[in-house]
C-alpha positions in Angstrom: 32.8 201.7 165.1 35.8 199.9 166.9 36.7 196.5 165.9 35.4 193.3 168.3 37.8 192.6 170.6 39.3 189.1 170.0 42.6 187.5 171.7 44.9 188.2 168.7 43.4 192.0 168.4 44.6 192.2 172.3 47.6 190.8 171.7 48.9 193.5 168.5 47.4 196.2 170.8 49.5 195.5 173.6 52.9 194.9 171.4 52.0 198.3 170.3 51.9 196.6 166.4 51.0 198.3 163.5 48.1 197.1 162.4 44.7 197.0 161.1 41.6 195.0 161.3 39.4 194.4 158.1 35.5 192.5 158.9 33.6 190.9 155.9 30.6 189.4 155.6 30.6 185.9 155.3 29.5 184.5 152.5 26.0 182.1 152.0 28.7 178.9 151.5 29.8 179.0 155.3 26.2 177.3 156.0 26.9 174.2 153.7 28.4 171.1 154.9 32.6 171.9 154.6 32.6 169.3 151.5 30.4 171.5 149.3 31.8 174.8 151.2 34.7 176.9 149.3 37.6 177.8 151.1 37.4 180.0 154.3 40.9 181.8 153.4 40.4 182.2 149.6 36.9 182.9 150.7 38.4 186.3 153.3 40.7 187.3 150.3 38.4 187.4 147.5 35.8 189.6 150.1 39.2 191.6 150.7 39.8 192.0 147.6 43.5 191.2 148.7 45.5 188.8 146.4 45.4 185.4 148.0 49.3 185.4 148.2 48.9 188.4 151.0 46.2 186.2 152.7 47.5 183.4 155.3 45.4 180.5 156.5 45.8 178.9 159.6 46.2 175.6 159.7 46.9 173.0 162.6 48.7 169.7 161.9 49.8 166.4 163.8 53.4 165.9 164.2 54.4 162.8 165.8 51.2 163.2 167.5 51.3 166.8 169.1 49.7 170.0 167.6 51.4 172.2 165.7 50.7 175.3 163.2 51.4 176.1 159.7 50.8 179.3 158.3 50.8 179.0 154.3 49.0 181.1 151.5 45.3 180.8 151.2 46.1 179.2 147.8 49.0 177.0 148.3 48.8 173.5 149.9 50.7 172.5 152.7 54.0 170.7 152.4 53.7 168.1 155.4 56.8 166.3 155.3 59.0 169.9 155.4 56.5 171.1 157.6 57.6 168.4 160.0 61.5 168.9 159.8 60.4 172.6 160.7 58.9 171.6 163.4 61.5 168.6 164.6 59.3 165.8 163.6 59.0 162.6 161.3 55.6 163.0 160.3 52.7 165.6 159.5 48.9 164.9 159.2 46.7 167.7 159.0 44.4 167.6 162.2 40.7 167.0 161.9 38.2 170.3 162.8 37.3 169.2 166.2 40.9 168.5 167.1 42.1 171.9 165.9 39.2 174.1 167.2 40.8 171.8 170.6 44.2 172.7 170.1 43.4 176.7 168.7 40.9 177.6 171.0 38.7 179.0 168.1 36.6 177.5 165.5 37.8 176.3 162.2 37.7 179.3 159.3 38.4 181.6 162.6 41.6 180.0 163.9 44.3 182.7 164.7 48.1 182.2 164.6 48.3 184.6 167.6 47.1 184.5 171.3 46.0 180.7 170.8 44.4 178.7 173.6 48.1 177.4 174.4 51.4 178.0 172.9 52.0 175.4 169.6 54.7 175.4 167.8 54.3 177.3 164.5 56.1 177.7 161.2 55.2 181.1 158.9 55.6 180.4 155.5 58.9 182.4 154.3 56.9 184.1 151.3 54.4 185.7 154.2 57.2 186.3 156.6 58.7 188.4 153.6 55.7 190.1 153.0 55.2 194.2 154.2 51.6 193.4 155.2 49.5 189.8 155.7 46.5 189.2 156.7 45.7 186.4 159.0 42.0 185.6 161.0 41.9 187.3 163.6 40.3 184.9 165.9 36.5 184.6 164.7 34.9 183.8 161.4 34.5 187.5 159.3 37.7 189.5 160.7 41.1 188.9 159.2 44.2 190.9 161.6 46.6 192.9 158.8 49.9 193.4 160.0 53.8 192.8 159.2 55.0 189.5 157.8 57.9 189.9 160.5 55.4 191.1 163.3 53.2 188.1 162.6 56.6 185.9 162.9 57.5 187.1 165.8 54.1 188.1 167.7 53.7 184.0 167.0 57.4 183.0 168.5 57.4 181.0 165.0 60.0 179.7 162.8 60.1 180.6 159.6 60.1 177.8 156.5 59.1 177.1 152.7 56.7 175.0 153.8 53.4 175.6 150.6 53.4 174.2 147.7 
């Protein structure tokens, strides 16, 4: 059975990118208000069965006010302030859910580095960009988008930085 179409699937397809296209179930937790709720990125690695260094997560931030994407290691923690150098700015807050489902075009847990509502700028975090394969959401909830840590870097037009911690 093929794959669901999604904006990022389109997007490797058309580059003509290696890739592949993994779907999980999601699990019970992603009914539970977010405080009680695990993870989404630890949550796609461990239903993988990838480790969660392979895994990125998604994640949109404020810089000086204006949207812009990190992609870190589902189980490393975003370095705001170097995350803003990368970017050109002073300072980095991580954006609320309703702001980044705005900015991504996709809903939080399903947020995409590639084909995003509008181009933001976006940093890779230099341990995936070194990586062979990575997999990222692939635009929806339950499908994660494997591909080259360089494909991913460029596919995104991102910069790439030691941004996790």
């Amino acid at each position: 059975m093929p794959a669901p179409a999604t904006p990022a699937i389109a997007l490797v397809q058309r580059h003509g990118i290696a890739h592949a296209v993994h779907p999980y179930e999601l699990p019970d937790s992603h009914g539970r208000a977010r405080a009680e709720r695990p993870d989404y990125g630890v949550e796609a690695a461990a239903a993988l069965g990838r480790p969660p260094g392979e895994v990125g997560k998604t994640l949109v931030a404020l810089v000086d006010g204006r949207p812009a994407v990190a992609v870190i290691p589902v189980d490393r923690q975003l370095d705001l302030k170097v995350f803003a150098a990368a970017v050109g700015g002073r300072h980095a807050t991580l954006a609320d859910p309703a702001t980044a489902e705005r900015a991504a075009g996709s809903v939080v847990g399903g947020i995409s580095p590639l084909a995003m509502r509008r181009p933001l700028p976006t940093v890779v975090d230099a341990t995936l960009a070194a990586l062979p394969a990575v997999c990222v959401s692939a635009g929806r909830r339950g499908l994660q988008l494997e591909l080259a840590g360089s494909d991913l870097v460029t596919l995104s037009q991102a910069t790439v930085a030691a941004i996790a911690r």
